[in-house]
N, C-alpha and C positions, 0 to 999 in steps of 0.2 A: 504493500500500500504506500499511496506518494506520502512520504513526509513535509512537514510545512519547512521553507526556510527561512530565513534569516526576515526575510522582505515580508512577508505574510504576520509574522510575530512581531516584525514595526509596525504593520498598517493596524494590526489588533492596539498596538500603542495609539495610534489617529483616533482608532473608531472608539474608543473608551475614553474621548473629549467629549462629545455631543453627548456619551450616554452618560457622564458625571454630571455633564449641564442639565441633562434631564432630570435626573434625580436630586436635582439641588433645589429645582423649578417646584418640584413638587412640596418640598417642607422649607424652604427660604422664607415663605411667609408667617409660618409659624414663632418667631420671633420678632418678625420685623413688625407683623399688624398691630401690637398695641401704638407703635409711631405712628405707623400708616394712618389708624384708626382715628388719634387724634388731630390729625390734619386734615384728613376727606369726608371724616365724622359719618360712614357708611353705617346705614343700620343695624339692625340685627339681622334680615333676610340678607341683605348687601356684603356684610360680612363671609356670610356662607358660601354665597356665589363666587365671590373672590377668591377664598379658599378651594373651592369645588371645580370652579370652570373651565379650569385647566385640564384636569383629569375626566371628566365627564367628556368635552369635547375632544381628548385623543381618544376617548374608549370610542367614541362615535363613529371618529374615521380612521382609525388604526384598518379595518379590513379594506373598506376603499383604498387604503394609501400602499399596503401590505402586495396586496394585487397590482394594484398601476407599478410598484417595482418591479415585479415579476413581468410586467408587458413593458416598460420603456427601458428599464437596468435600473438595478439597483444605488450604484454608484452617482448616476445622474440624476436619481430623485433624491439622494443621499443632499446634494451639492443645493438642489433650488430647496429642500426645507432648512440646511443650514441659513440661505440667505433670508427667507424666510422671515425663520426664529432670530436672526438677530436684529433684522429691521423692525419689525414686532415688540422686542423687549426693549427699546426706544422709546417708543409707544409707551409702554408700560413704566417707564422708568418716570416719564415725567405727563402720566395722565394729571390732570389737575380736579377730575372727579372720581364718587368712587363708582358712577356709570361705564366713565373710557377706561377705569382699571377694570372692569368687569370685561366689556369688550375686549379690552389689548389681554387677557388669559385665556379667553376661546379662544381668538386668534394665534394667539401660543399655541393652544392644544390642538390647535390643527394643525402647524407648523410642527407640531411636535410627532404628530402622527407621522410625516413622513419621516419622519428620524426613525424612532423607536424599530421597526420591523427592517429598516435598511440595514441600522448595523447590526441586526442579529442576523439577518440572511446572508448578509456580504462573508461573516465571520463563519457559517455552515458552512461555504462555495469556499471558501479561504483552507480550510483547513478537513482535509477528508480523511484523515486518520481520527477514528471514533475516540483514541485517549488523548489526541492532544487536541481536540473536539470539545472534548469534556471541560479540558481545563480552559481552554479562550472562554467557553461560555461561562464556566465559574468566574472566569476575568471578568469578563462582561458583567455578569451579574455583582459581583464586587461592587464594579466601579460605579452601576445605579444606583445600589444600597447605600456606597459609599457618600455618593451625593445627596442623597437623603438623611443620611446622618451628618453629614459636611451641612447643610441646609442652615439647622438652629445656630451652628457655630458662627458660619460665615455671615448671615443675616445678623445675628448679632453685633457680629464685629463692625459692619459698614454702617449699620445702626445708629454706634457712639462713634463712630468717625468720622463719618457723610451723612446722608439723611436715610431712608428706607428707600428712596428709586435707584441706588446704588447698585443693590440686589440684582437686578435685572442687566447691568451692564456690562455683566461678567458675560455673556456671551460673545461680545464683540469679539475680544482675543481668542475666546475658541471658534468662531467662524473663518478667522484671518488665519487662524493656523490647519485648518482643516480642510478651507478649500485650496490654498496652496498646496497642502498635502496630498490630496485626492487622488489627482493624475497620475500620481507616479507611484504613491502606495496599494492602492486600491484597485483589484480589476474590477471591471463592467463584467456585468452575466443579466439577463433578459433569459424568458423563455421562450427560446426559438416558435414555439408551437401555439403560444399563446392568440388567443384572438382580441377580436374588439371586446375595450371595457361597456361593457353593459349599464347604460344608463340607468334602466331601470331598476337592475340589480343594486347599485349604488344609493337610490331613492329609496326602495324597500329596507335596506339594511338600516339608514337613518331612521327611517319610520319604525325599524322596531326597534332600536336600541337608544335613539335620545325618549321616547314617551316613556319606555321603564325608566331608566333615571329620572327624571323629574319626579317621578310617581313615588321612586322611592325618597327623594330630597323629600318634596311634596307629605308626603307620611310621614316622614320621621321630624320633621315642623311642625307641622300642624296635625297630627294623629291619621287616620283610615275617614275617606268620605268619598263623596259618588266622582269627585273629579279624580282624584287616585285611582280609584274604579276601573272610570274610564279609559284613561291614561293606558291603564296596564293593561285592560283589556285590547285596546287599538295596538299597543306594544305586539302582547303576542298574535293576536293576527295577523299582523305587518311579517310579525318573524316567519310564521307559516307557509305565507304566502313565499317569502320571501327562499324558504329551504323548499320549496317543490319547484318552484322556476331553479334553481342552482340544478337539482335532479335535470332538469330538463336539458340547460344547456351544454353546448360543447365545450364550450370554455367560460365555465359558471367563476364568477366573481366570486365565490369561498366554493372549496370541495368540502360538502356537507359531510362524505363518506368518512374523513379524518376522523369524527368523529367515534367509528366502528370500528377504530382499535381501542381496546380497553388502555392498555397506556396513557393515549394520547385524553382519550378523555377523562380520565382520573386524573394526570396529574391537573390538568385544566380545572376540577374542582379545586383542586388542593391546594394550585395558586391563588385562585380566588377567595377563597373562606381565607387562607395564610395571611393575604395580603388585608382584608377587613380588617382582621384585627392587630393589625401592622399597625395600618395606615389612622387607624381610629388612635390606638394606643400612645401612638408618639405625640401626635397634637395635644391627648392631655398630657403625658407626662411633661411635654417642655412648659405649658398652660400650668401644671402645678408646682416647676420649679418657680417659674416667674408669679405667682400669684399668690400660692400658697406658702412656700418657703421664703421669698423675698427675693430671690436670685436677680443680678443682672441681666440683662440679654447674651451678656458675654459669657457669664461665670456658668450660665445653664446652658446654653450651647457647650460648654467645655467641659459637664458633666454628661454628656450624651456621649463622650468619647471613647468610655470604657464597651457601653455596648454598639460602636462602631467598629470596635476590634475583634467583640465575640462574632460579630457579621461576617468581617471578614476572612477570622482563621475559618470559618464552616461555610464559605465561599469557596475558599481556595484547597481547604483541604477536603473537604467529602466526595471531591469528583478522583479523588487518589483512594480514599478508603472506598469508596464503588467500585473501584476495581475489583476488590477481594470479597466484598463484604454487599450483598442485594440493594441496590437502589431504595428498594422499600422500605427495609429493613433501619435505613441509617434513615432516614425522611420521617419514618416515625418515630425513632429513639430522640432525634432533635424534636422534635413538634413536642413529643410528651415532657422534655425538657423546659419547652415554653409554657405549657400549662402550668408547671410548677412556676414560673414566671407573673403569667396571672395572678396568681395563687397569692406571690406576696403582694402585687398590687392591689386586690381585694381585700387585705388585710392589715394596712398600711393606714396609719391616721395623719395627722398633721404633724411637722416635724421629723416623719419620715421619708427622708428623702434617700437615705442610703438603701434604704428596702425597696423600694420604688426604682431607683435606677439598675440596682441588680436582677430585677426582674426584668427589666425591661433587658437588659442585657440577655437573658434568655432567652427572652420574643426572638430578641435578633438573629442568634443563634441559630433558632428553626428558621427563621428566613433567608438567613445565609444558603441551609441546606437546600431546600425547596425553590431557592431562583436560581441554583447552579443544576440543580439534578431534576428538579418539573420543567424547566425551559429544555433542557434538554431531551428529555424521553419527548417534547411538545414537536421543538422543531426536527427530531430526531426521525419520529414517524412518518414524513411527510416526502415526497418525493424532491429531487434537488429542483427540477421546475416550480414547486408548488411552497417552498421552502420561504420564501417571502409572503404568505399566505398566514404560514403556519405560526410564520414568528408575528404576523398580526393576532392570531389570536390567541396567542401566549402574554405579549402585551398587552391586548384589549382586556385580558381577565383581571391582567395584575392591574392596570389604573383602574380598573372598573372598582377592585376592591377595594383601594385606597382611596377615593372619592364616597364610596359606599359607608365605609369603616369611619370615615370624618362624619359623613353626614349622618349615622343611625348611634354611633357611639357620644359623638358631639351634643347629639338632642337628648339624647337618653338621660345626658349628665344635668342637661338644662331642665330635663322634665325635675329630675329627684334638686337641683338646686331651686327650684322653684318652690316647692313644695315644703322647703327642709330648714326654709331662710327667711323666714320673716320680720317685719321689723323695720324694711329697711324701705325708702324713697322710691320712687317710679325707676328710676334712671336706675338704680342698683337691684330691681328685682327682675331682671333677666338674668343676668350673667354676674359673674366675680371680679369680672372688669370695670363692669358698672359700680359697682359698688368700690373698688378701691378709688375710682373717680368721685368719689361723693365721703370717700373719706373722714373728711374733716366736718360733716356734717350728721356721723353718726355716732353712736359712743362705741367704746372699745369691742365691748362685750358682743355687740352685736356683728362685727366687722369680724369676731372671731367665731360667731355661730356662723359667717356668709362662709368662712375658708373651710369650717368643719363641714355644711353644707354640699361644697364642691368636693370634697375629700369625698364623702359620701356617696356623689354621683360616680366620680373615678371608681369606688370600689365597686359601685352595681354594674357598670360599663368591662370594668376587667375580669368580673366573674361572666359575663354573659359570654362577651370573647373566650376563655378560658375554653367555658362549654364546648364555643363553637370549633374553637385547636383541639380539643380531646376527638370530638368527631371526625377532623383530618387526618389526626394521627391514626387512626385504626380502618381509616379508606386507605391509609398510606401502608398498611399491613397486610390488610387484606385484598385490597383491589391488586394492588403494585407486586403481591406476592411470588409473582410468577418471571419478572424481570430477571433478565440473570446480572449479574455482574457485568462491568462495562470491557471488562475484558475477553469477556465470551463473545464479544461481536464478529458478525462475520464482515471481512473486507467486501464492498463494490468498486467501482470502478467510477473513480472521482471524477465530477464536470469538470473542464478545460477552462483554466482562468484565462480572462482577456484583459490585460494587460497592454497598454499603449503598444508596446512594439510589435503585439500581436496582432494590430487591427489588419484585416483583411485576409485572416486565417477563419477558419472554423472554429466557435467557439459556443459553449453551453454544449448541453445533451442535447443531439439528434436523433431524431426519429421516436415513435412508440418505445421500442426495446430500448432506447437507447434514455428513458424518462426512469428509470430503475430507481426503487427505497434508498433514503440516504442513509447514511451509518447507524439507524436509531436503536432504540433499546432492542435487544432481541427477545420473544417473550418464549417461554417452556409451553407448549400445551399441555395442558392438565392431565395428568393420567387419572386412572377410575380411582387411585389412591385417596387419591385428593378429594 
């Protein structure tokens, strides 16, 4: 089997800029909004939006954007969402409401859709040896995590430096380096065989995945009513509709059949539940260093570092221990890991801040696992043509859940701080922000029933989550059981990188036969033992 060289392990150095920027994009605000907050003075719906509309709008068009790579090359839709997202985060750096910031982060997240599934596809086509496969996509998956835990830090910092539109102009240097880069790191791959993108296919897929989202924002705001109803219900018929036209055509804008490997569809749950209570979990915890402990923006960003490390070693190291040791097997010993993680966060009062970040160190732990080894068996499944496809909805799940995870965890906390916090002025009985804003107009006592309050939501939000990781971890035992080790793969016969000095050669998989499984998990079939 071809080994990768020297040039392929630089270009995985390019594509792990865009994919830190992206994971920065996602939790950068979670520090910076109380500045933000008191400059654009965004409400409490407005808030959310700004938080959410980044990751709602990639999960929307990650399949549109996953597919269009697959049809024009990946490397070339790589280079216009880089220009994109940095023209965008402009935008956003110096909206002067919190409407145009609301705006310039869909816009992001659409910008950002084309990133997300190029450099996982690019980095499949890059590297066809299924163990150093493993480990580029442990890279990869690092380097998001890592920008996600980089996020409270770096938001902090620019914070007391600059102002909060700071944040946002860190992408500039990673565009100027990336698309210089591109050419010469990067091959192009298209699928020769692909046809015309399917307009309507593209319409349908919006229609069923932006009305569920809203529905569930929608619900977890305002509780269950006939517009949520509806909402979901147009959701799944849009989706319906929209997987019996894919059956139909020749060149369907998602191959619905991916789904008919157990593999691929297990780990797709596992991402997603994982990622819920990720994505939910860190918004409060950095919310309870700065709120409830007193923390700086800086000093609580810098307590988020130990579990950026646990992220890391179980990024980089479980795609080595899968070699010996079942995919499944390490996917739920980590998750079950995080539960105990949970665990102390449900159990954690005010002034515990050391229990709370060791747990969370946990959470991360199992997310380490589960974005190097579920991204893996995702795009592993999937044919090298369809491979840009694949890594959309490996993506799509993961923003889906951390937009999910803010939005159902976040209200959860609002319902029981609602509830649990009385006493206090209009302005302060929403949230804990409010209320440290009104400060000086409440007595002591009551400003420490609002922290105990929130401490209180954080514990019923970390046990629910909790639940929901114990349920992953035992899909990740049982569904995944059958996965062998990454070293029992069998070799195919890798697509032909195109490379600048290769233009006008044959390049990508030709023909039917020639559209062969890429390197993915290889499964046992059950014997009657079983």
């Amino acid at each position: 089997m071809t080994k990768a060289t020297g040039r392929q392990w630089a270009g995985l150095g390019l594509l792990a800029l865009p994919t830190v920027l992206l994971g920065l994009d996602v939790t950068v605000l979670y520090l910076v909004m109380p500045s933000m907050a008191a400059e654009l003075t965004p409400s409490s719906t407005q808030t959310l939006w700004i938080m959410d509309a980044y990751g709602f709008f990639i999960a929307g068009f990650l399949i549109t954007m996953g597919t269009l790579g697959d049809r024009i090359g990946r490397r070339r839709l790589l280079m216009i969402g880089m220009t994109a997202f940095a023209a965008v985060s402009v935008l956003a750096a110096f909206a002067p409401s919190a409407e145009l910031l609301i705006l310039a982060r869909a816009l992001l997240g659409v910008a950002g859709a084309t990133l997300m599934p190029s450099t996982l596809s690019l980095i499949s086509n890059m590297f066809p040896d299924v163990r150093q496969r493993a480990v580029a996509i442990g890279v990869w998956a690092t380097m998001f995590a890592l920008g996600m835990a980089a996020g409270p830090v770096v938001g902090g910092v620019l914070v007391e430096r600059f102002w909060w539109g700071a944040a946002f102009l860190l992408a500039l240097p990673v565009a100027v380096v990336v698309l210089a880069g591109a050419r010469v790191l990067l091959p192009e791959y298209a699928d020769p065989e692909a046809g015309r993108l399917d307009l309507v296919s593209v319409v349908l897929s919006l229609a069923a995945i932006l009305p569920v989202i809203y529905a569930v924002k929608d619900m977890a705001a305002h509780g269950p009513g006939v517009r949520t109803a509806l909402l979901l219900v147009a959701g799944s018929v849009a989706g319906v509709v929209f997987a019996r036209r894919q059956r139909r055509l020749a060149s369907p804008l998602l191959d619905v059949t991916l789904f008919t490997n157990r593999a691929f569809a297990a780990a797709s749950a596992i991402l997603l539940v994982g990622l819920v209570g990720v994505g939910g979990s860190m918004y409060l915890v950095t919310q309870f260093l700065q709120l409830v402990e007193g923390l700086s923006p800086a000093a609580a960003g810098l307590w988020m570092g130990p579990p950026a490390l646990a992220m890391f070693a179980a990024a980089v190291g479980t795609p080595f221990i899968a070699r010996r040791v079942r995919p499944g097997l390490v996917m739920g010993v980590t998750l079950a890991l995080s539960v105990v993680g949970y665990a102390l966060s449900a159990t954690a009062g005010v002034g515990d801040a050391v229990p709370v970040v060791v747990g969370f160190a946990l959470v991360y732990l199992g997310l380490g696992a589960i974005a190097a080894l579920g991204t893996d068996m995702v795009v592993g499944a999937a044919p090298a043509s369809k491979s840009g496809s694949a890594a959309a909805v490996s993506e799509m799940v993961q923003e889906l859940g951390i937009a999910v995870g803010v939005a159902l965890l976040g209200s959860l906390v609002t319902v029981v701080y609602r509830t649990q916090a009385p006493g206090l002025p209009p302005e302060g009985a929403d949230s804990l922000s409010g209320a440290l804003a009104v400060a000086d107009r409440v007595a002591p006592e009551t400003l420490a029933a609002a922290k105990e309050a929130f401490t209180t939501g954080v514990n019923a939000a970390s046990l629910v989550a909790g639940v929901a990781i114990a349920a992953a971890a035992v899909l990740s035992l049982t569904a995944l059981r059958h996965v062998r080790p990454l070293g029992h793969v069998e070799p195919v016969e890798p697509a032909r990188l195109d490379y600048p000095e290769n233009h006008g050669r044959e390049h990508g998989r030709r023909g039917r036969h020639g559209d062969r499984r890429a390197q993915g998990p290889r499964v046992e079939t059950p014997s009657r033992d079983h």
